[in-house]
C-alpha positions in Angstrom: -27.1 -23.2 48.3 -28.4 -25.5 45.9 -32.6 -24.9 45.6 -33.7 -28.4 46.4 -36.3 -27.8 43.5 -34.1 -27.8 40.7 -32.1 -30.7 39.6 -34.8 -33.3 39.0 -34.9 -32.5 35.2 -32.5 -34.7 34.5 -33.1 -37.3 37.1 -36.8 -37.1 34.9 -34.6 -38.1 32.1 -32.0 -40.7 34.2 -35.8 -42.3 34.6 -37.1 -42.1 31.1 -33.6 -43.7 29.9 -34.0 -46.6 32.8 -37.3 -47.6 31.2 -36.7 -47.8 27.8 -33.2 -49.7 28.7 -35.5 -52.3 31.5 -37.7 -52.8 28.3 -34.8 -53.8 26.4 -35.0 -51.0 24.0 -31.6 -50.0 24.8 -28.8 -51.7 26.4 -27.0 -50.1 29.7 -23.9 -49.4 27.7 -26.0 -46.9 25.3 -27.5 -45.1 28.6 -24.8 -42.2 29.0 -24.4 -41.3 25.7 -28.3 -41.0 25.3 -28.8 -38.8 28.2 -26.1 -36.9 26.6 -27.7 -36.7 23.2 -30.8 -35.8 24.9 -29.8 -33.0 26.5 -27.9 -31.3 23.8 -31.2 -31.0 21.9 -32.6 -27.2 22.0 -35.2 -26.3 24.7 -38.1 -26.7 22.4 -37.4 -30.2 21.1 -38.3 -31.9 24.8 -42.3 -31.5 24.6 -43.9 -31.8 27.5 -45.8 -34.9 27.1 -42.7 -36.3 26.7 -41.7 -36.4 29.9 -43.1 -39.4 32.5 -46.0 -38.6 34.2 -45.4 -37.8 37.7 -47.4 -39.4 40.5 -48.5 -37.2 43.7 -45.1 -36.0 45.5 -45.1 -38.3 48.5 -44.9 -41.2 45.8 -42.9 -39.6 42.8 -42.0 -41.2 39.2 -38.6 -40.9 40.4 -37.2 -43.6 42.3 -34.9 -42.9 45.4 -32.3 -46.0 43.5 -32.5 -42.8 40.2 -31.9 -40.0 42.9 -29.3 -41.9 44.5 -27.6 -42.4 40.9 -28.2 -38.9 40.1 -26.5 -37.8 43.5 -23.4 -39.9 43.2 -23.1 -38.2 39.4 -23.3 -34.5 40.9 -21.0 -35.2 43.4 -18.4 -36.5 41.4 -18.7 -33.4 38.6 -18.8 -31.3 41.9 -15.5 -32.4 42.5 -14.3 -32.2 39.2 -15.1 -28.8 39.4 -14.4 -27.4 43.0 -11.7 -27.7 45.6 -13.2 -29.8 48.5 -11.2 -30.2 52.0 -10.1 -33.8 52.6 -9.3 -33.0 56.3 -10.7 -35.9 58.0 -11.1 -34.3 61.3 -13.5 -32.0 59.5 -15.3 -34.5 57.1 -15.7 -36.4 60.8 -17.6 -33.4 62.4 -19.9 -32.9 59.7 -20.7 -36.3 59.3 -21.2 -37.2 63.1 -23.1 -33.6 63.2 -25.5 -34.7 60.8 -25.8 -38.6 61.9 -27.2 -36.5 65.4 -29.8 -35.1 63.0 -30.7 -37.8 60.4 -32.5 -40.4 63.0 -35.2 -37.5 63.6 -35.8 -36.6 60.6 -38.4 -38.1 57.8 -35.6 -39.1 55.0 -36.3 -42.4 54.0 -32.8 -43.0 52.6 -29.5 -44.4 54.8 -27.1 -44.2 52.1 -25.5 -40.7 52.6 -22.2 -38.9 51.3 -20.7 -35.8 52.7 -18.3 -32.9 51.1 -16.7 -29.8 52.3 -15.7 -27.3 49.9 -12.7 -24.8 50.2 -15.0 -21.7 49.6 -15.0 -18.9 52.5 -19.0 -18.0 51.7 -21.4 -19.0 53.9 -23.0 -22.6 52.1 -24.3 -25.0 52.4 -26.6 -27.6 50.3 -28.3 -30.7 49.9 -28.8 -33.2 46.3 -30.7 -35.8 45.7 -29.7 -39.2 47.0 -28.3 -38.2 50.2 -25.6 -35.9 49.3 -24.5 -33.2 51.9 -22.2 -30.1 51.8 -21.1 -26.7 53.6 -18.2 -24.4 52.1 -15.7 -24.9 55.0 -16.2 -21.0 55.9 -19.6 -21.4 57.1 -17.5 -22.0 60.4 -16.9 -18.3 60.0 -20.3 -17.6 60.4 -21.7 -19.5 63.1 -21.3 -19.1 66.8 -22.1 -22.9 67.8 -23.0 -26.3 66.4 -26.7 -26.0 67.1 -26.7 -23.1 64.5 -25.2 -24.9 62.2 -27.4 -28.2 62.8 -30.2 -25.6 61.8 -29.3 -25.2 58.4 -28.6 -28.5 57.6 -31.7 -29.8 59.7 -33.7 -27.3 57.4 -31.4 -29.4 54.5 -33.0 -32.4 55.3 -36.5 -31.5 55.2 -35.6 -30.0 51.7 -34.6 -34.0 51.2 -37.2 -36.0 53.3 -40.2 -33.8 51.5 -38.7 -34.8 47.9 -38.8 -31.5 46.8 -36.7 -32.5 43.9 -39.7 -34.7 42.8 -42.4 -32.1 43.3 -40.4 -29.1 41.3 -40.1 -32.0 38.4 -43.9 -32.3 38.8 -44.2 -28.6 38.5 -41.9 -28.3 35.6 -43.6 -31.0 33.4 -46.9 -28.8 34.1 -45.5 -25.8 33.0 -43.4 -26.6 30.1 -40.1 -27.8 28.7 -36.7 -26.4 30.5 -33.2 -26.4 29.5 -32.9 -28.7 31.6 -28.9 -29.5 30.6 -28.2 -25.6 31.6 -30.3 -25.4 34.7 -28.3 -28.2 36.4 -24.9 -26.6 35.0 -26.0 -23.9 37.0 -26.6 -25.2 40.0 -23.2 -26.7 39.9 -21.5 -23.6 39.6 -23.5 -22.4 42.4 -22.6 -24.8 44.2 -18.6 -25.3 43.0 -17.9 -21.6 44.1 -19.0 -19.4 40.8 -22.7 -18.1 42.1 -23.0 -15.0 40.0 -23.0 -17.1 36.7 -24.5 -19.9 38.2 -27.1 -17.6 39.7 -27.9 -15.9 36.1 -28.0 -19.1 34.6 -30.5 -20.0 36.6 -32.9 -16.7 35.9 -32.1 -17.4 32.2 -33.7 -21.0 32.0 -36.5 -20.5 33.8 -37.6 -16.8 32.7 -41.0 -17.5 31.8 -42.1 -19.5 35.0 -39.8 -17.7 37.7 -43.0 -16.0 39.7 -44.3 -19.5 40.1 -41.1 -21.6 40.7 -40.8 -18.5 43.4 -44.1 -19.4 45.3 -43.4 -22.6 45.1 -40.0 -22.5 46.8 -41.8 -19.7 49.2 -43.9 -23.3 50.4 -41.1 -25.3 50.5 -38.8 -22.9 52.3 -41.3 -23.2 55.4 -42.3 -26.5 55.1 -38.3 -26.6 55.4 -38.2 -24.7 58.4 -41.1 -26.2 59.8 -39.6 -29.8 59.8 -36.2 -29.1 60.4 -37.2 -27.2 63.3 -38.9 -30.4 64.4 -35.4 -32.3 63.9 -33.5 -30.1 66.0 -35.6 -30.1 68.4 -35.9 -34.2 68.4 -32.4 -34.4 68.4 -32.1 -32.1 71.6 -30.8 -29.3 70.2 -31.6 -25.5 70.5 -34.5 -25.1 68.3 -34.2 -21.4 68.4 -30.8 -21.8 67.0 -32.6 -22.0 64.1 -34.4 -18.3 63.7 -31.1 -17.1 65.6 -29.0 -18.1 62.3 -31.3 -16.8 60.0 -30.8 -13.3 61.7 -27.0 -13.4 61.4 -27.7 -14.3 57.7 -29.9 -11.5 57.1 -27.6 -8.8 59.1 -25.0 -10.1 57.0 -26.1 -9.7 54.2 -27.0 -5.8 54.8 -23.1 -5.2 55.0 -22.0 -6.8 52.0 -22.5 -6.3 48.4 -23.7 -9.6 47.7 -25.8 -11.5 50.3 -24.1 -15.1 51.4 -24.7 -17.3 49.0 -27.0 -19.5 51.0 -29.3 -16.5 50.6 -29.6 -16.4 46.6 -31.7 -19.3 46.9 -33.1 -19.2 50.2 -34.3 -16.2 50.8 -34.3 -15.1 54.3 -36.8 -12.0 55.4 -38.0 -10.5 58.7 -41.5 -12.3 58.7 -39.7 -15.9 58.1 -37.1 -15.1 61.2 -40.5 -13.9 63.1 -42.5 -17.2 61.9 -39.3 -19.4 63.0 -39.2 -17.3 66.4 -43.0 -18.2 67.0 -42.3 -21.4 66.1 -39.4 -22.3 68.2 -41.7 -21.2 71.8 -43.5 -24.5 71.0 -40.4 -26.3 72.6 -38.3 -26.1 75.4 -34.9 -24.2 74.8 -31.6 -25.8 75.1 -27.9 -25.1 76.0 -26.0 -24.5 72.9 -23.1 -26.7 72.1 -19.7 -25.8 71.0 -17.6 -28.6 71.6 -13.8 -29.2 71.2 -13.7 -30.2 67.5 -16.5 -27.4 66.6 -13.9 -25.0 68.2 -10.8 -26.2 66.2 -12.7 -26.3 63.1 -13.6 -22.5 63.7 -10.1 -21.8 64.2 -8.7 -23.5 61.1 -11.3 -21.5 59.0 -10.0 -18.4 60.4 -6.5 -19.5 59.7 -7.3 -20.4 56.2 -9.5 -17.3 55.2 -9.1 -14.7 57.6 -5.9 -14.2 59.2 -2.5 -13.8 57.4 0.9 -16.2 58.1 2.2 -13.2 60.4 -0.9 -13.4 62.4 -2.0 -16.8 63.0 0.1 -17.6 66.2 -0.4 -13.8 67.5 -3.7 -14.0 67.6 -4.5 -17.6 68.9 -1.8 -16.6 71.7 -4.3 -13.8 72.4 -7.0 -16.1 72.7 -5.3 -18.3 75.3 -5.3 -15.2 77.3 -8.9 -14.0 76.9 -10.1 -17.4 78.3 -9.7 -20.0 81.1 -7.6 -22.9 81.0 -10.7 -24.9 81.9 -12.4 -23.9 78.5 -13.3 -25.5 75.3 -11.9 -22.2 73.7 -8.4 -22.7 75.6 -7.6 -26.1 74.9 -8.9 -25.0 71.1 -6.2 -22.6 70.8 -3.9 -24.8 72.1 -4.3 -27.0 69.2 -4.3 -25.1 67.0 -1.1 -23.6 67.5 0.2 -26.4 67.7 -1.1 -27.5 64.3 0.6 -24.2 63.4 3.8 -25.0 65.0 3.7 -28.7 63.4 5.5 -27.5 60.1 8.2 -25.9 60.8 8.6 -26.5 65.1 7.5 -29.9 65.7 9.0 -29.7 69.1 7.6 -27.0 69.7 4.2 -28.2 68.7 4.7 -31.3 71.2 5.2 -28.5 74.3 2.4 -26.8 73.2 0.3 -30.3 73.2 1.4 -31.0 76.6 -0.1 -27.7 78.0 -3.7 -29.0 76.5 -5.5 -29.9 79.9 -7.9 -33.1 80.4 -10.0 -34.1 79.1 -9.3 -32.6 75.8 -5.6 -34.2 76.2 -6.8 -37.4 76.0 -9.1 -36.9 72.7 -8.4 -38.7 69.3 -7.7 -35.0 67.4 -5.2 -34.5 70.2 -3.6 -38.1 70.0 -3.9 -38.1 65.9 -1.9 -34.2 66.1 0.4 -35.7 68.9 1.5 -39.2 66.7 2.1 -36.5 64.2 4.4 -34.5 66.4 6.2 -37.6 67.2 7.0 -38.9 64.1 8.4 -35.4 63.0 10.5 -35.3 66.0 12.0 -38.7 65.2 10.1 -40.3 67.1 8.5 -43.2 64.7 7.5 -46.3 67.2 6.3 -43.6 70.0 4.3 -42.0 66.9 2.8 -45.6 66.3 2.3 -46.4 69.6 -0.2 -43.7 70.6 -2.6 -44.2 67.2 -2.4 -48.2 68.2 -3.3 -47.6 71.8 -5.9 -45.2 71.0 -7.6 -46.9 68.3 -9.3 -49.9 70.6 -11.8 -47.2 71.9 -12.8 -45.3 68.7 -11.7 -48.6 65.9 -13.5 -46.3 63.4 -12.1 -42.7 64.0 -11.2 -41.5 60.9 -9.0 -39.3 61.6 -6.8 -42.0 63.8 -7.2 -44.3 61.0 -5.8 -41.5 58.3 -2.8 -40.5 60.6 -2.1 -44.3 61.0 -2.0 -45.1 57.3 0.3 -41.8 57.0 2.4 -42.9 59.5 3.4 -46.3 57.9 3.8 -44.2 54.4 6.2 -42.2 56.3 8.0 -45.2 57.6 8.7 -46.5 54.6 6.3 -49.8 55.8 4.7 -50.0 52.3 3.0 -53.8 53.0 1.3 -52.1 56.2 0.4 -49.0 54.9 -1.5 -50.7 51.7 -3.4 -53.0 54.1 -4.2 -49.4 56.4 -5.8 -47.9 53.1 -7.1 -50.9 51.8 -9.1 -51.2 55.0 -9.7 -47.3 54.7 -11.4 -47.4 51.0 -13.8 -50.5 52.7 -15.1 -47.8 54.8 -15.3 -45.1 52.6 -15.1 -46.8 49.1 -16.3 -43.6 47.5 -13.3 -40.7 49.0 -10.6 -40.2 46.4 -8.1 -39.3 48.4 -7.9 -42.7 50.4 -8.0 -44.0 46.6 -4.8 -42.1 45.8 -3.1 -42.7 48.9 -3.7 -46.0 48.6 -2.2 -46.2 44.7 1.0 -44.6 46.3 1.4 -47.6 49.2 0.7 -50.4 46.5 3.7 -48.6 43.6 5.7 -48.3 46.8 5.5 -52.3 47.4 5.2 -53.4 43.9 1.3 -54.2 43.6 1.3 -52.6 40.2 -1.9 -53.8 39.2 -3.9 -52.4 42.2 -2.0 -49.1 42.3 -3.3 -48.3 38.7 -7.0 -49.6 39.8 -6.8 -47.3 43.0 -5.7 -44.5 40.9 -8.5 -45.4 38.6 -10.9 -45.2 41.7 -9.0 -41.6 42.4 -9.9 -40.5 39.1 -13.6 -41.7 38.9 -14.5 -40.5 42.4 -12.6 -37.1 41.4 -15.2 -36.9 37.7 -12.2 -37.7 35.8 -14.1 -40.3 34.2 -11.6 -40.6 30.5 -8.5 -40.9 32.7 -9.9 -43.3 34.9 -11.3 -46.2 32.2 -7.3 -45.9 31.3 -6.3 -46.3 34.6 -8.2 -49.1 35.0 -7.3 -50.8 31.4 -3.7 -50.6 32.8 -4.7 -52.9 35.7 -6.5 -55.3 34.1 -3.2 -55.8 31.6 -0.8 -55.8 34.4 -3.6 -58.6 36.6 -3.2 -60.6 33.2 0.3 -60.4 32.6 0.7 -61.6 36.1 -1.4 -64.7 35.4 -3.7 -63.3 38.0 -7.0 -64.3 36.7 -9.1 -64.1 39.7 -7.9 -60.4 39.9 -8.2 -59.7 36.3 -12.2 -61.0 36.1 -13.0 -58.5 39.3 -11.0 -56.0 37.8 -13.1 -56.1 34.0 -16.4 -56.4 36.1 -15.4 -53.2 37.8 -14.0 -51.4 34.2 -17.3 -52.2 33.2 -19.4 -50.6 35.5 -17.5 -47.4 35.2 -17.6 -47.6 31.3 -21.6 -47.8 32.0 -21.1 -44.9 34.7 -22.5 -42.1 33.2 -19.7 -38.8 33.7 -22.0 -35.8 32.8 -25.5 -34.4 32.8 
């Protein structure tokens, strides 16, 4: 769990850099590689006064445009550095999950981007800018999506209250950080390596950790205070919220090291009491645990818990310990028949068939089913049920991923690159639409956009060298071509990423 008190150092310095270059000291080209010179100086040679003076918290020296630039940078080094699921289904759930959240809360940003990394611990975090991730086992640990809503409700207090600004404010009255090795940190943390993450933390911030303690003690229930509030708003259980924190806590009494979401938020007995008390002062709801929160528990088990010899054993075991009219039913269902899709795709279509309404009808059933079809030989059925099912949900991603698979598997290269092109318009910052889409255009000869998709693929993915040479392929090949309309967008973009900064 990232603290939502730490990375501002270098957003501090983002800001400092954005002055001088708006004063026309510097230009943006010089930008990157001044942050970069900055923070390889030792810890000493940053003096305090050095740093902008902060306004009060609600107002901030640092702008939301520099927390939004600083977010879009962590991300893309987060991804340079972790595994993250691409699974649209799941990047669907968490995204319509927290778009149930984000109208009742106080963030004063719309701009948001979501990641799930492959990491079994229980995680999940929040950055600057509007960037949110779980570790795709935190499905492991919750019983229902109002429990999860509670953590990232309590997430997007951490963001609304800027408590990236006010632990910058703090720092600058305390003293000079390493700020460089604090935010490397927190990436670890966050990328899957906590223990030296964790101990890098302690080591920067040695002679202020009591304070930087209290101060996250505040935050932590202004957190839960707020996010409580969200739930609530957004008619879920608030007691979901204290209920979580006790399964945290019980956890972490049987293992060696507490989840990970605990190292920086601690979680004690008088906090789960305070949430309790504070969940009576609204009406309780019925939890939630819908058809795609089901699957998403099951695939986690599949790809944490259970071994290949066990996977259909036990989610034939399930079918039996509940009703054919349940959520949990028609959940095992597809998941077997995700199972099955591999290596029995007939099978997998029987085992779709048995799925009762009105789960049969829904777009992870049709998107698994087109999937079926096309493995059975069965190409124009296949394309047929993502066409007729789009018209009700035009922006599903998942329908809109299978679709564009589909015509890659059909060998309909002209079609697919127009599927993804439409694809990276929606989500112009996911990679893997990016490299999909540099596949489609080599397959029909569009040589200068598959090198600027791979490019994309690359930036996105923090591969920021590989990408600029990516992208200086395409502009050659849009020249070659006498394409000179293609070749000006294409230098405006190489240019922006050249100005990108890659690293803190």
């Amino acid at each position: 769990m990232l603290l939502p008190g730490n990375p501002p150092p270098a957003v501090g310095l983002s800001g400092m850099i954005l002055s001088l270059q708006e004063s026309g000291l510097i230009t943006r080209s010089l930008r990157p590689y001044l942050l970069s010179a900055l923070l390889s100086l030792p810890v000493g040679t940053l003096q305090a006064n050095e740093l902008p003076a902060l306004g009060n918290s609600a107002s901030g020296y640092v702008s939301l445009q520099q927390e939004h630039e600083l977010g879009r940078l962590w991300l893309r080094q987060l991804r340079a550095q972790a595994t993250v699921i691409d699974d649209p289904l799941a990047t669907q759930f968490l995204e319509d999950l927290m778009y149930r959240l984000i109208p009742h809360s106080e963030v004063q940003i719309s701009d948001f981007e979501f990641v799930i990394v492959d990491r079994r611990e229980l995680n999940a975090f929040a950055v600057p800018g509007g960037i949110i991730g779980i570790h795709f086992g935190i499905f492991l640990h919750t019983r229902d999506e109002d429990e999860l809503s509670g953590v990232l409700a309590h997430e997007l207090a951490h963001l609304s209250q800027r408590h990236f600004a006010r632990q910058l404010e703090q720092a600058d009255r305390q003293g000079p950080l390493a700020i460089a090795s604090l935010l490397a940190s927190i990436l670890l943390m966050a990328a899957g390596s906590p223990d030296a993450g964790f101990a890098g933390l302690i080591g920067t911030q040695a002679a202020s950790i009591q304070s930087q303690l209290a101060y996250s003690r505040d935050w932590e229930r202004e957190a839960d205070r707020l996010g409580m509030k969200t739930l609530a708003a957004a008619g879920l259980d608030p007691y979901a919220m204290p209920s979580m924190f006790q399964r945290m806590l019980q956890a972490s009494r049987f293992n060696e090291r507490p989840p990970e979401f605990l190292l920086t938020h601690p979680v004690t007995e008088s906090r789960i009491a305070d949430a309790a008390d504070r969940a009576q002062q609204y009406p309780q709801q019925p939890r939630l645990s819908g058809y795609e929160f089901r699957i998403l528990q099951n695939l986690s088990q599949v790809r944490y818990q259970l071994r290949g010899d066990q996977q259909q054993t036990h989610f034939s075991e399930t079918l039996k310990r509940h009703p054919r009219s349940s959520t949990e039913h028609a959940a095992a269902l597809y998941t077997l028949a995700r199972l099955q899709l591999e290596q029995q795709p007939a099978r997998a279509l029987e085992t779709l068939q048995q799925i009762p309404s009105p789960w049969r009808d829904h777009s992870a059933t049709v998107a698994l089913r087109a999937q079926a079809l096309q493995a059975t030989g069965q190409a124009d059925a296949a394309l047929k049920a993502i066409n007729e099912a789009l018209p009700f949900s035009p922006t599903d991603y998942n329908l809109l991923m299978t679709r564009a698979r589909l015509l890659d598997s059909q060998n309909k290269a002209a079609e697919a690159v127009l599927a993804w092109r439409r694809l990276t318009e929606l989500r112009p910052g996911e990679p893997a639409i990016w490299q999909a889409l540099g596949s489609a255009a080599a397959a029909n000869q569009q040589s200068a956009l598959a090198y600027r998709a791979n490019a994309e693929a690359l930036f996105y993915r923090g591969q920021h060298a590989q990408a600029l040479q990516q992208m200086g392929q395409a502009v050659r090949q849009a020249a070659d071509s006498g394409d000179f309309q293609q070749e000006a967008a294409l230098k405006q973009r190489q240019q922006v990423m050249a100005n990108t900064p890659s690293r803190f």
